[in-house]
N, C-alpha and C positions, 0 to 999 in steps of 0.2 A: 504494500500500500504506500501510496504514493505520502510524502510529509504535507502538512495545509503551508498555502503558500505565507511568505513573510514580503510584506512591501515596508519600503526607506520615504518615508513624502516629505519633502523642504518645501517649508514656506515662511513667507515673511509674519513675524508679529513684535510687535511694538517695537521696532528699531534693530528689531534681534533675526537673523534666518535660524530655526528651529530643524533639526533634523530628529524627526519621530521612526520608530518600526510598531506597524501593526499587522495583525492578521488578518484583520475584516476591513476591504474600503470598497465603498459604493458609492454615486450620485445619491443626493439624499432629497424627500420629499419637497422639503426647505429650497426654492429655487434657488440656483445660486451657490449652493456648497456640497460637499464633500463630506460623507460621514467617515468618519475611522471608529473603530471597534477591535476590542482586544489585543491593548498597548502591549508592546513585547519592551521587557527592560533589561539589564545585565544581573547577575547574580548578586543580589546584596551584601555576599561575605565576601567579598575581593578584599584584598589587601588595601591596595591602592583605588582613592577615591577622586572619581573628577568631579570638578565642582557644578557643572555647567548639565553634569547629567543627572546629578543629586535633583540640582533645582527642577528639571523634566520628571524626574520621579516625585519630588514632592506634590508639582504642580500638577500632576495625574495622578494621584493619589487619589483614590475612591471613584473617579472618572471610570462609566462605563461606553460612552460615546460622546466623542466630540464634531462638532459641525466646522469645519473649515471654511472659509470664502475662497471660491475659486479662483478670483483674483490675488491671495496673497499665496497660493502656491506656485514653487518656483519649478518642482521636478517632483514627480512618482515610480520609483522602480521596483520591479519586484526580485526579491533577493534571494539569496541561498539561505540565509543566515544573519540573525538582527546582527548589530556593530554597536556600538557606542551611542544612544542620546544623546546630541551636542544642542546649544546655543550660544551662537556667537555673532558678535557685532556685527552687523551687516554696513558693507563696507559701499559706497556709490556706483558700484560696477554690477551693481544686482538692481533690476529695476520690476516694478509690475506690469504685468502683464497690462495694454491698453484699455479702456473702458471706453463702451459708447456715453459722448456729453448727450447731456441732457437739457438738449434745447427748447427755451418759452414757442410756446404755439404762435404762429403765422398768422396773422389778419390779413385776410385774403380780399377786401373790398373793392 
């Protein structure tokens, strides 16, 4: 039997590019986003602790699904094998994806 697959999704939030592994990702009802489902993390007894993955673990701590904006996703791949939860500065050479403006209606007279 085959393993359930593991996806890596980067996207942007609040100043930060977050790199998450989850098991379950779908378009979600929610126009507009991305659900994630069943956060893959590293083993909590490791020796050595990063800091930036702690914070990804505390901050999904008790989180059973989250809704992402499909605009602040940068990349989704699906992997062999979760890697490390990082968040880190995101630097000006990362930008979002375009959005349609949303322009005042036209008086057509």
């Amino acid at each position: 039997m085959a393993s359930k697959s593991i996806y890596r999704v980067v996207f942007h939030n609040q100043g930060e590019i977050w790199e998450l592994y989850a098991r379950e990702i779908f378009q979600s009802d929610l126009w507009g986003f991305i659900e994630l489902e069943a956060f893959v993390f590293e083993d909590v007894s490791k020796v050595v602790v990063d800091p930036s993955s702690e914070k990804l673990r505390r901050t999904f701590d008790g989180v059973t699904r989250s809704y992402i904006p499909l605009n602040a996703i940068v990349r989704i791949d699906e992997v062999e094998r979760e890697g490390t939860p990082r968040a880190v500065k995101a630097d000006s050479k990362v930008a979002e994806f375009p959005r349609p403006m949303n322009l005042p209606p036209r008086d057509d007279r």
